[in-house]
VMD Tcl script that builds the backbone (N, CA, C; Angstrom):
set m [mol new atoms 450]
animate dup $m
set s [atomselect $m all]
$s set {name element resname resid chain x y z} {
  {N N UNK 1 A -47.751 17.776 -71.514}
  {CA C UNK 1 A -47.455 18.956 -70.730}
  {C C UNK 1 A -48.373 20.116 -71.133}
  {N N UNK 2 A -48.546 20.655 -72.397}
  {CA C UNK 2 A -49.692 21.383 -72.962}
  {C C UNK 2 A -50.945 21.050 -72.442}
  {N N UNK 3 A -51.527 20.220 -72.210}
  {CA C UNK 3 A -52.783 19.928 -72.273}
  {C C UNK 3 A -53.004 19.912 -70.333}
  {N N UNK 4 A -52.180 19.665 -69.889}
  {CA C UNK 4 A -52.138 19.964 -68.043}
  {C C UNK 4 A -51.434 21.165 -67.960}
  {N N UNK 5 A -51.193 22.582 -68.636}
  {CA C UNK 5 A -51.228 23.873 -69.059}
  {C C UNK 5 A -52.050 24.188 -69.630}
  {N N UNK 6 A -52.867 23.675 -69.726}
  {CA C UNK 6 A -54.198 23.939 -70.603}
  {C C UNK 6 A -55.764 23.946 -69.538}
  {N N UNK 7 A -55.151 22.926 -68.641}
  {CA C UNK 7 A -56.443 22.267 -67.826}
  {C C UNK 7 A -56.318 23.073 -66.658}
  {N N UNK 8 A -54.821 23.663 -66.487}
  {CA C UNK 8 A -54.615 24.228 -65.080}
  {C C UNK 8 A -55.041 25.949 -65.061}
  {N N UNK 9 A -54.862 26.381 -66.732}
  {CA C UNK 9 A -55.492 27.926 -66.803}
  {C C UNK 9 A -57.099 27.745 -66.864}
  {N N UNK 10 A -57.763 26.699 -67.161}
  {CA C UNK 10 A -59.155 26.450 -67.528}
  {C C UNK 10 A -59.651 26.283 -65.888}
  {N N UNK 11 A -59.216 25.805 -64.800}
  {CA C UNK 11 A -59.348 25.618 -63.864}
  {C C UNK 11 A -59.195 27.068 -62.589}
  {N N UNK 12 A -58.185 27.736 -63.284}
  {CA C UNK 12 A -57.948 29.157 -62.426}
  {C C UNK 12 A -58.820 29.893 -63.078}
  {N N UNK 13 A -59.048 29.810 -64.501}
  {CA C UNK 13 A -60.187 30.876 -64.902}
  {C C UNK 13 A -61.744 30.687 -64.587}
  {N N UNK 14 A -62.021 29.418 -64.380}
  {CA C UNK 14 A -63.207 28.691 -63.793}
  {C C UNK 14 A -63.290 29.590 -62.212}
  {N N UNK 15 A -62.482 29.136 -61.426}
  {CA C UNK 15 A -62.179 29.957 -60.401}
  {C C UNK 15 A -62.559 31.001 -59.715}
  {N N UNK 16 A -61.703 31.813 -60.819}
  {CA C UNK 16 A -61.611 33.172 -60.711}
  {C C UNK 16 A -63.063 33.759 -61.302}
  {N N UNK 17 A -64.207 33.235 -62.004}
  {CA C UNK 17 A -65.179 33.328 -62.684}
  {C C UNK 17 A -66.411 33.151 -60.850}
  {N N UNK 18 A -66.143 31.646 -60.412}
  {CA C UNK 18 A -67.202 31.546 -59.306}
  {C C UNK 18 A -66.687 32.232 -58.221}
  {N N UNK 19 A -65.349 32.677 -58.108}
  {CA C UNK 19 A -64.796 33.709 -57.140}
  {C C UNK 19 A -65.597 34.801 -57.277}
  {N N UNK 20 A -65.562 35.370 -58.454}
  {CA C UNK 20 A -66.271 36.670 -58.872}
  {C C UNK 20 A -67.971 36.904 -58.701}
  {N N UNK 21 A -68.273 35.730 -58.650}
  {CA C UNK 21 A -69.811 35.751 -58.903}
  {C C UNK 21 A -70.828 34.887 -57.538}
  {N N UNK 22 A -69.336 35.201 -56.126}
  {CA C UNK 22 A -70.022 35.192 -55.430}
  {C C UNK 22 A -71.128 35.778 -54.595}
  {N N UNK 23 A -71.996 35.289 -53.874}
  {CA C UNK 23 A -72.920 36.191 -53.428}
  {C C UNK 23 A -72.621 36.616 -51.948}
  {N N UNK 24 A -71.911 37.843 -52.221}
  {CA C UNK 24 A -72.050 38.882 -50.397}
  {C C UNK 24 A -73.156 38.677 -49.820}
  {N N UNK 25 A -72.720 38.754 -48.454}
  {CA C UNK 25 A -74.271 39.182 -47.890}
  {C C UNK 25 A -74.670 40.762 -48.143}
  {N N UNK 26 A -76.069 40.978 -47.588}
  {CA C UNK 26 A -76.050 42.392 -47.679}
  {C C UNK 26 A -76.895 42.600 -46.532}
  {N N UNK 27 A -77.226 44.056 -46.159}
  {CA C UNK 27 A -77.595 45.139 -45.704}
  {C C UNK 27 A -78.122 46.288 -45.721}
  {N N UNK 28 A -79.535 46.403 -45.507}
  {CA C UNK 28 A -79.992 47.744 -45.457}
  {C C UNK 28 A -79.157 48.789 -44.959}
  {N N UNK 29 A -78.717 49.733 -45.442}
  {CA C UNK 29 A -78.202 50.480 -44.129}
  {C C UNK 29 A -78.999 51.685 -44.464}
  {N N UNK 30 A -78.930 52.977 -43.577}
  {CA C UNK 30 A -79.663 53.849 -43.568}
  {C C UNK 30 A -78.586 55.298 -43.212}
  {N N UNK 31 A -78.522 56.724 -44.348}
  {CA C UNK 31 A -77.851 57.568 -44.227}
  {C C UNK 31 A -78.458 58.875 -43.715}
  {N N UNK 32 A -78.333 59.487 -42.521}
  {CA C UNK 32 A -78.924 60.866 -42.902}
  {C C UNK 32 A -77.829 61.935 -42.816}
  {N N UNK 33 A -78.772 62.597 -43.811}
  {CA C UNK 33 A -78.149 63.964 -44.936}
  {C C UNK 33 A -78.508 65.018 -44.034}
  {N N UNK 34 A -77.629 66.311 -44.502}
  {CA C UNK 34 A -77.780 67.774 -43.239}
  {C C UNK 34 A -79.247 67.722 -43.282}
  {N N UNK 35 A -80.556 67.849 -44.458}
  {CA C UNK 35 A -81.409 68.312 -44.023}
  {C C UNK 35 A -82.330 67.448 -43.307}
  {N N UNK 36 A -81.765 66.321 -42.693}
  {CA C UNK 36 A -82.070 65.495 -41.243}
  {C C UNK 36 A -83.225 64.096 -42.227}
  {N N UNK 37 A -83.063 64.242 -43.760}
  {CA C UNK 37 A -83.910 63.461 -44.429}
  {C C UNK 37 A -82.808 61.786 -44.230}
  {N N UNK 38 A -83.675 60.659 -44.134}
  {CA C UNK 38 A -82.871 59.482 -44.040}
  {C C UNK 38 A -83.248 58.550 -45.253}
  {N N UNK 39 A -82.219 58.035 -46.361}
  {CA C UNK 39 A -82.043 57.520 -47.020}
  {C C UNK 39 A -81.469 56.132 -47.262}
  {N N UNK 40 A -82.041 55.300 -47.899}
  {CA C UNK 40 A -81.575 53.629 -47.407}
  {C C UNK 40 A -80.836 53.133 -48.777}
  {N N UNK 41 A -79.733 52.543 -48.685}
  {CA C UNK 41 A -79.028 51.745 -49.607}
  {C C UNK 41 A -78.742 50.264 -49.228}
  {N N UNK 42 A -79.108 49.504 -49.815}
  {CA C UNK 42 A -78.830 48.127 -49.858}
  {C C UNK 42 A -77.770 47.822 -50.013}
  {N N UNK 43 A -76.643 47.473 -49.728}
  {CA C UNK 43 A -75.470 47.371 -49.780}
  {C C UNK 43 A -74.582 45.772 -49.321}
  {N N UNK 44 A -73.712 45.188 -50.420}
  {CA C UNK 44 A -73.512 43.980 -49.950}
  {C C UNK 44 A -71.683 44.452 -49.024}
  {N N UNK 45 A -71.845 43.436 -48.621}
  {CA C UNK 45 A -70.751 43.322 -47.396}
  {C C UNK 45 A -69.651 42.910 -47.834}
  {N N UNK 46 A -68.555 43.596 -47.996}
  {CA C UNK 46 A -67.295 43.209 -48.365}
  {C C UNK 46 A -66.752 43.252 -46.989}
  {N N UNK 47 A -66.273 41.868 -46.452}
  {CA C UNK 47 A -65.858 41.852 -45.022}
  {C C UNK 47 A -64.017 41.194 -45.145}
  {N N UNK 48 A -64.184 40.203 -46.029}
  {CA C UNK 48 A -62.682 39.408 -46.026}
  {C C UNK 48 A -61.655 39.972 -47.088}
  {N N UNK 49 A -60.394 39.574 -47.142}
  {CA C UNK 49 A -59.460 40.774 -47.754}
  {C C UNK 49 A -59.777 40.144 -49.254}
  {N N UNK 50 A -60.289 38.926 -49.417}
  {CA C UNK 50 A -60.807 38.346 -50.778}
  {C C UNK 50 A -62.082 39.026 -51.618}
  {N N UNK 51 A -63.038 39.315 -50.437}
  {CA C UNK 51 A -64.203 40.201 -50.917}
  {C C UNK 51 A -63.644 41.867 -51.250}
  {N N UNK 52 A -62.993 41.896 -50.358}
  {CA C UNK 52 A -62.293 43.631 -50.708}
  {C C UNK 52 A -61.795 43.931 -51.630}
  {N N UNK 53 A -60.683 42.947 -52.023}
  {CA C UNK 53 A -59.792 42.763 -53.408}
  {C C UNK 53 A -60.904 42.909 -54.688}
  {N N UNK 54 A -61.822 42.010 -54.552}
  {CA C UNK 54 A -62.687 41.739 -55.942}
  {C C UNK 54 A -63.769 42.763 -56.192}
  {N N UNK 55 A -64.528 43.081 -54.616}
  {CA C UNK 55 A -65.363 44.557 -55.300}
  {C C UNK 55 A -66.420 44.526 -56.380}
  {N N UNK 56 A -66.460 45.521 -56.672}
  {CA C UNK 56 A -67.876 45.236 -57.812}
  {C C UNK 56 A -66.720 44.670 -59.266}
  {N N UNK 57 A -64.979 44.624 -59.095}
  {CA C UNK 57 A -64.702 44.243 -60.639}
  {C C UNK 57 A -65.577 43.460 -61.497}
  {N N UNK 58 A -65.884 43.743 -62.864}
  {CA C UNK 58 A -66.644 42.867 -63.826}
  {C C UNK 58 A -67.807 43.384 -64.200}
  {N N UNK 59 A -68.199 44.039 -63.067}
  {CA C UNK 59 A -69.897 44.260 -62.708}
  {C C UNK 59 A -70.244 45.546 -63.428}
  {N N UNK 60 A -70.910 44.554 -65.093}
  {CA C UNK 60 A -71.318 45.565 -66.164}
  {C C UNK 60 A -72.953 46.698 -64.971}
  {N N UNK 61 A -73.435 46.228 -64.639}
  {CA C UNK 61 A -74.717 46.950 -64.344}
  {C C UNK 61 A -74.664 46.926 -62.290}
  {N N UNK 62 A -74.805 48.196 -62.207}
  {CA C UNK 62 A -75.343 48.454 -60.495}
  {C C UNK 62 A -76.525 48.941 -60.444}
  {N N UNK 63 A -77.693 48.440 -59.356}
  {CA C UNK 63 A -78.589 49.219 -59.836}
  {C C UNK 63 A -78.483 50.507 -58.709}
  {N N UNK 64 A -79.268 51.486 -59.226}
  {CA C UNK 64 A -79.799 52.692 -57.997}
  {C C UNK 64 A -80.213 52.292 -56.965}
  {N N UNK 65 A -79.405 52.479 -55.649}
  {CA C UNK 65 A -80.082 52.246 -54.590}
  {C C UNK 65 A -79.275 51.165 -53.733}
  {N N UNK 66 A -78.593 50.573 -54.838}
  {CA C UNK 66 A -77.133 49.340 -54.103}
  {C C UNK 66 A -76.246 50.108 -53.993}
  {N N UNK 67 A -75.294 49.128 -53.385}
  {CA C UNK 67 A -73.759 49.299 -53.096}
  {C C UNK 67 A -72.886 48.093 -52.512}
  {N N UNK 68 A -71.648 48.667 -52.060}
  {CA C UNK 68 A -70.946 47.488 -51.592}
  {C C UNK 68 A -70.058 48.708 -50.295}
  {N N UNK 69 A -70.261 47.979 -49.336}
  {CA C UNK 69 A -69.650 48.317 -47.880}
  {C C UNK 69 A -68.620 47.529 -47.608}
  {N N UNK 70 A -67.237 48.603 -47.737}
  {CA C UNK 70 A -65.976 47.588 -47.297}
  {C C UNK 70 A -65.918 48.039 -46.266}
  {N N UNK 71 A -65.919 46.769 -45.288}
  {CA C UNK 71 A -65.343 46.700 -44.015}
  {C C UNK 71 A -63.815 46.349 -43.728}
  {N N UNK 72 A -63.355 47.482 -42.787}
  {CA C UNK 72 A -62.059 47.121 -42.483}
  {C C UNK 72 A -62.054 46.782 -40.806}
  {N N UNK 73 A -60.844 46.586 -40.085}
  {CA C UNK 73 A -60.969 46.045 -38.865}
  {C C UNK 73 A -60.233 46.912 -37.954}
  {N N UNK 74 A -59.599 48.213 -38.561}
  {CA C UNK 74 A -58.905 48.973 -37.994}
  {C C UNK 74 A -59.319 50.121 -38.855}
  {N N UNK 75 A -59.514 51.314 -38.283}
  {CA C UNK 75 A -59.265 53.106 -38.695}
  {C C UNK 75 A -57.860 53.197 -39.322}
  {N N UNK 76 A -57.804 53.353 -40.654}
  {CA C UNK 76 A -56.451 53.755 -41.609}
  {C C UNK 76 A -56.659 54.855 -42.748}
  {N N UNK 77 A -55.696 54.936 -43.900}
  {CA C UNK 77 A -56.060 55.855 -44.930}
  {C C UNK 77 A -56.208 54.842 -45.673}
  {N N UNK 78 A -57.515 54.952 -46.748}
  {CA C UNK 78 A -57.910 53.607 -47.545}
  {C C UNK 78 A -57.605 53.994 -48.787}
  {N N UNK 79 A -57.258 53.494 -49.858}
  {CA C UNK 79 A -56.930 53.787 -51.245}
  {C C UNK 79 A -57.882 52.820 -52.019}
  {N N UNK 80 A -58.675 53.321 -53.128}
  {CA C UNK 80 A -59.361 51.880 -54.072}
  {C C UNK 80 A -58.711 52.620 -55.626}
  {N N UNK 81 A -59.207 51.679 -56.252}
  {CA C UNK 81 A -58.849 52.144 -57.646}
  {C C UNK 81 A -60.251 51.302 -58.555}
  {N N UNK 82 A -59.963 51.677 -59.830}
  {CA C UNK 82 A -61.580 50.911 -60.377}
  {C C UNK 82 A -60.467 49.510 -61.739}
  {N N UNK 83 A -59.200 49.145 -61.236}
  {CA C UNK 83 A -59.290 47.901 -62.072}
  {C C UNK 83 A -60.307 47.425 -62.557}
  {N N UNK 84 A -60.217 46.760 -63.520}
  {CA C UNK 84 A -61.820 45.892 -64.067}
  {C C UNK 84 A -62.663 46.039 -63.724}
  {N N UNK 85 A -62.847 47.387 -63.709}
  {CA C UNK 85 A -64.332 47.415 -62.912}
  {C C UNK 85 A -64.736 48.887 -64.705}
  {N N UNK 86 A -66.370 48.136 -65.033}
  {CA C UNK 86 A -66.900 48.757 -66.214}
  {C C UNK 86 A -67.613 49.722 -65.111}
  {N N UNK 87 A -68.223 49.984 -64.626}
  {CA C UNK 87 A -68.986 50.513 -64.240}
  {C C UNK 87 A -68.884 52.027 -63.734}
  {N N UNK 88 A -69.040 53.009 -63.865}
  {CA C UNK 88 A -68.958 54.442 -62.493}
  {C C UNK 88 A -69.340 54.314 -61.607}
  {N N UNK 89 A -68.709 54.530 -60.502}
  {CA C UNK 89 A -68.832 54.636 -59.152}
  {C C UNK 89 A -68.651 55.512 -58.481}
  {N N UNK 90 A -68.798 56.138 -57.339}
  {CA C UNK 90 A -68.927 57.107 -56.595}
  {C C UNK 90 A -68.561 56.313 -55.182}
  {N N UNK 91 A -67.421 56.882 -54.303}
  {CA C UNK 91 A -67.165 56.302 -53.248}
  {C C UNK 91 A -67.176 57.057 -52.149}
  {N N UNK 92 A -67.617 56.921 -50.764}
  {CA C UNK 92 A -67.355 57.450 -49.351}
  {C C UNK 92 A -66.790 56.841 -48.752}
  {N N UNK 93 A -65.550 57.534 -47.704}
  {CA C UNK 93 A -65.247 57.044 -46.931}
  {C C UNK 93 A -65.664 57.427 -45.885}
  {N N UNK 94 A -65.935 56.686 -44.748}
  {CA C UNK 94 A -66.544 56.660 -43.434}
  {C C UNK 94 A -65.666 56.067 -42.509}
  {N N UNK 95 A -65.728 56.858 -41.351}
  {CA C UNK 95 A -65.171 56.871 -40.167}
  {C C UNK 95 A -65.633 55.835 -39.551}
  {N N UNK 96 A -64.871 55.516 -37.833}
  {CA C UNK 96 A -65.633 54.459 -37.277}
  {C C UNK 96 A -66.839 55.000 -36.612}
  {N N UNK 97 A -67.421 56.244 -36.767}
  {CA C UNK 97 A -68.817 56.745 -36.024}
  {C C UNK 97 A -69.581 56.750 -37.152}
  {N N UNK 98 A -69.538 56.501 -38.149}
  {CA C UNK 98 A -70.549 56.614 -38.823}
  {C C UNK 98 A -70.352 57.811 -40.157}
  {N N UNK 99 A -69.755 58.909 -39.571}
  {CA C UNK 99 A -69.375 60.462 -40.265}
  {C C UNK 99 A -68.961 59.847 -42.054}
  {N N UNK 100 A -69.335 60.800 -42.598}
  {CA C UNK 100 A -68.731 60.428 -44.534}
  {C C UNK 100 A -68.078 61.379 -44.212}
  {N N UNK 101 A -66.523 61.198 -44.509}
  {CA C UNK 101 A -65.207 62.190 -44.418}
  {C C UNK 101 A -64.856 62.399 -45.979}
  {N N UNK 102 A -65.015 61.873 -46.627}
  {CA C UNK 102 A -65.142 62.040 -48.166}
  {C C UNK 102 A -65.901 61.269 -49.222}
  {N N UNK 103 A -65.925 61.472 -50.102}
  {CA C UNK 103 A -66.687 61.467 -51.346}
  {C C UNK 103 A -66.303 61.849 -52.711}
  {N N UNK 104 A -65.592 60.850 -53.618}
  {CA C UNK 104 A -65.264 60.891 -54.669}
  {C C UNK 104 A -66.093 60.368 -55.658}
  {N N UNK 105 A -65.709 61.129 -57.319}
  {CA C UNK 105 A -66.288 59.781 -58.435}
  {C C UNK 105 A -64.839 59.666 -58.705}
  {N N UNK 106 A -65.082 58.030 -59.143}
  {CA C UNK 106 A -64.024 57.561 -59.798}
  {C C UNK 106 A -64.705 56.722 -61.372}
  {N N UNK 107 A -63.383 56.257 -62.164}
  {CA C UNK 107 A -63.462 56.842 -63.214}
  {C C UNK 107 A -63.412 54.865 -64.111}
  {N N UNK 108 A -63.931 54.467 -64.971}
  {CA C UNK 108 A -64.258 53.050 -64.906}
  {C C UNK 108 A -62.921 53.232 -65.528}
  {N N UNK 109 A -62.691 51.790 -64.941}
  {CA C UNK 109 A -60.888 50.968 -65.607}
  {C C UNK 109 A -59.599 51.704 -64.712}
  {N N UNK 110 A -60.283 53.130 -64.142}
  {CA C UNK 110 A -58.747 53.848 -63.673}
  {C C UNK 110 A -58.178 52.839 -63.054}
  {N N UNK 111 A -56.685 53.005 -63.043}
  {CA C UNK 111 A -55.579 52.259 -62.178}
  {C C UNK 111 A -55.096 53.352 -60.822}
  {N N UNK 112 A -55.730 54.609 -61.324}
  {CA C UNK 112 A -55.397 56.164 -60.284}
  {C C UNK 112 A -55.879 55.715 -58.969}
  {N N UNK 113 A -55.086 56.096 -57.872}
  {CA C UNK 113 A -55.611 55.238 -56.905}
  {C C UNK 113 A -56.550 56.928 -56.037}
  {N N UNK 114 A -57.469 56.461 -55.329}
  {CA C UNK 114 A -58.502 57.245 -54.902}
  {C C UNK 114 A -58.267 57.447 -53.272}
  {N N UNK 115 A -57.904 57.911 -52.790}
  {CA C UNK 115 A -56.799 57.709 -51.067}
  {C C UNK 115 A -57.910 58.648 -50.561}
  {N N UNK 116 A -58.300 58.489 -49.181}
  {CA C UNK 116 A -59.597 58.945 -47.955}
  {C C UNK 116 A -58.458 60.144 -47.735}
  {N N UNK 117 A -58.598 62.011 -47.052}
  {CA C UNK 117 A -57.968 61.996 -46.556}
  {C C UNK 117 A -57.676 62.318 -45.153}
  {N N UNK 118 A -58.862 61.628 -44.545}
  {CA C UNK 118 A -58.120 60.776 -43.099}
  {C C UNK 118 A -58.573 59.327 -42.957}
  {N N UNK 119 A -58.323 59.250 -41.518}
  {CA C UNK 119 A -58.381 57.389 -41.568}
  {C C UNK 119 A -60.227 57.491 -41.156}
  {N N UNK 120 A -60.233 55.726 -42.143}
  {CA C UNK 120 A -61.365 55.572 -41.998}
  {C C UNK 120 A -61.374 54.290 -41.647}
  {N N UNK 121 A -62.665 53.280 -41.712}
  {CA C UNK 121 A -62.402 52.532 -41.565}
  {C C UNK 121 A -63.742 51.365 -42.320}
  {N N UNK 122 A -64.772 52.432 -43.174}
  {CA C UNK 122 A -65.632 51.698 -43.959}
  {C C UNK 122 A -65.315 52.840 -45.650}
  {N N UNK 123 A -66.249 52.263 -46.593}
  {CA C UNK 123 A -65.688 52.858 -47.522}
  {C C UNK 123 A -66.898 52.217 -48.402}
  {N N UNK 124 A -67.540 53.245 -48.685}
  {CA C UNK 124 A -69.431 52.763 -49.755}
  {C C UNK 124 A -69.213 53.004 -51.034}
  {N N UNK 125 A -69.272 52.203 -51.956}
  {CA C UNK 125 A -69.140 52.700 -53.305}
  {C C UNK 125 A -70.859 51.946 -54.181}
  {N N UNK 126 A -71.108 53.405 -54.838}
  {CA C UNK 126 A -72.421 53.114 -55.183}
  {C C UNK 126 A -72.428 53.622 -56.870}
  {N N UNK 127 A -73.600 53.614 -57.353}
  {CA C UNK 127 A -73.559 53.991 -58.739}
  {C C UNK 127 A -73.187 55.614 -58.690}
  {N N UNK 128 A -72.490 55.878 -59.633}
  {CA C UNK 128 A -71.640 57.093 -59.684}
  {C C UNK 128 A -73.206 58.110 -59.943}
  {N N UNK 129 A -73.026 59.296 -58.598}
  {CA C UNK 129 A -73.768 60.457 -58.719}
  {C C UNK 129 A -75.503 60.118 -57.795}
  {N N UNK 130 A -75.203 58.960 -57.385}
  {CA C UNK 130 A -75.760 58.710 -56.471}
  {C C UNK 130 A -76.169 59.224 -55.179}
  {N N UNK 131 A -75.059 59.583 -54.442}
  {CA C UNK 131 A -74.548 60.739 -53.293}
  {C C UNK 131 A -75.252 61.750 -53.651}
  {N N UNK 132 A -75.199 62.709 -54.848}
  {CA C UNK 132 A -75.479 63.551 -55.184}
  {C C UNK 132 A -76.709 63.794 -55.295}
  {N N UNK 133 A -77.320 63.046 -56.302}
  {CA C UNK 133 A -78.962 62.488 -56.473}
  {C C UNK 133 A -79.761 62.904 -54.788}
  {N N UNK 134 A -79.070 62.281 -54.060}
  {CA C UNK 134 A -79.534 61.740 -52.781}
  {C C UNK 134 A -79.506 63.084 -51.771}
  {N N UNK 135 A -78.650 64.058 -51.993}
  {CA C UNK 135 A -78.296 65.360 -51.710}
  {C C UNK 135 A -77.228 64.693 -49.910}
  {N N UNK 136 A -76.298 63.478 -50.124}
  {CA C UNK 136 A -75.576 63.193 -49.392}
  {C C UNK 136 A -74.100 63.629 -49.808}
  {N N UNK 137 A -73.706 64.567 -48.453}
  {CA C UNK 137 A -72.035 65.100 -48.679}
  {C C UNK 137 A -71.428 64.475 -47.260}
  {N N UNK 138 A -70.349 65.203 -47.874}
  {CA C UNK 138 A -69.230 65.075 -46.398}
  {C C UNK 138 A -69.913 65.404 -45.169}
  {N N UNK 139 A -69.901 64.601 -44.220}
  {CA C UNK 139 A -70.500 65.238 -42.660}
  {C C UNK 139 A -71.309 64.731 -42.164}
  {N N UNK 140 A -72.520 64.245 -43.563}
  {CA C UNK 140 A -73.450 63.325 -43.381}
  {C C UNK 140 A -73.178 61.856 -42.390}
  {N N UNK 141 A -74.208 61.286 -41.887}
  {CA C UNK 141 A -73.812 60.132 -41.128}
  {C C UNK 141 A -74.651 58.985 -41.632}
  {N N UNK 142 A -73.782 57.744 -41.447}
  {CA C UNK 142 A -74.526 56.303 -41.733}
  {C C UNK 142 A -74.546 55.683 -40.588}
  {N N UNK 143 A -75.514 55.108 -40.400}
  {CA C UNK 143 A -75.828 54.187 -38.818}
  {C C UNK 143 A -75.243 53.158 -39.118}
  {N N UNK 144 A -73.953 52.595 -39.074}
  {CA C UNK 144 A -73.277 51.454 -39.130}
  {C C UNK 144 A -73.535 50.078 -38.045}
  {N N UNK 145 A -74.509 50.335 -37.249}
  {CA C UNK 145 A -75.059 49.429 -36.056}
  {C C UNK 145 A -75.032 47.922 -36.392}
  {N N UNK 146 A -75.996 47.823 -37.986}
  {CA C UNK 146 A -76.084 46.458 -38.595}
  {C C UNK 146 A -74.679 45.638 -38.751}
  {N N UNK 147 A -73.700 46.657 -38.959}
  {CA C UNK 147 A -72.394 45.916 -39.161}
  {C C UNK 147 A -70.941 46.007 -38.436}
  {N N UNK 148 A -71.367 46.303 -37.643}
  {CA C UNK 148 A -70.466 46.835 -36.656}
  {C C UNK 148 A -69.904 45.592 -35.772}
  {N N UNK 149 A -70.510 44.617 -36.183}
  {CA C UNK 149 A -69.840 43.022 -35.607}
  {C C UNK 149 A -69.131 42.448 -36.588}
  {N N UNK 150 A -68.886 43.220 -37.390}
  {CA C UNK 150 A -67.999 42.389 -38.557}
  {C C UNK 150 A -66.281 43.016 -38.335}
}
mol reanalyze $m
mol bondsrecalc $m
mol representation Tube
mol addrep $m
């Protein structure tokens, strides 16, 4: 009985390991900022509620210039939090036109949950201060065209 309790956590942690270390697709996408300058982030595609759930968790290193684009399938209020996740991040939420309605940092390991506050229906999280770097705020727009079939 130990040893098929043994084989069955070795098997979910196996799992949960090639779960984690799958490869999203990704996407150029392209942002422009008030002073009409356009900026490109590579960004992988979180489309299924499995890719959404998992997120960058684990993911010691992001580089400048990535991200991860959660797609949702409906306009709501989105909440993330940084569970297992080492890394700083910086998140937008985006409307279904494209608009960044907010822009938070969040904080590595928080369990604090990070809530849009209106409905959105994408949500970019990139290396923390990124946005900033980039001179991208609230108002700014992303051409969501590439993914807008998901």
């Amino acid at each position: 009985m130990k040893k098929n309790g043994l084989l069955i956590l070795s098997l979910f942690s196996l799992c949960l390991i090639s779960c984690g270390s799958k490869k999203l697709r990704t996407q150029e996408l392209e942002i422009t900022n008030s002073q009409g300058k356009t900026i490109s982030v590579k960004a992988e595609l979180a489309v299924t509620e499995t890719e959404r759930n998992f997120g960058f968790m684990e993911r010691k290193h992001i580089p400048d210039g990535t991200g991860m684009l959660f797609i949702f399938k409906s306009d709501q209020t989105l909440s993330f939090w940084m569970k297992n996740t080492p890394h700083p991040l910086s998140i937008a939420y985006i409307d279904s036109s494209g608009k960044i309605r907010d822009i938070f940092d969040m904080t590595p390991y928080s369990l604090s949950p990070i809530v849009s506050t209106s409905s959105a229906r994408y949500a970019l999280e990139v290396p923390q201060g990124w946005f900033n770097k980039n001179q991208i705020k609230t108002g700014d727009f992303i051409d969501l065209t590439p993914v807008k079939k998901y």
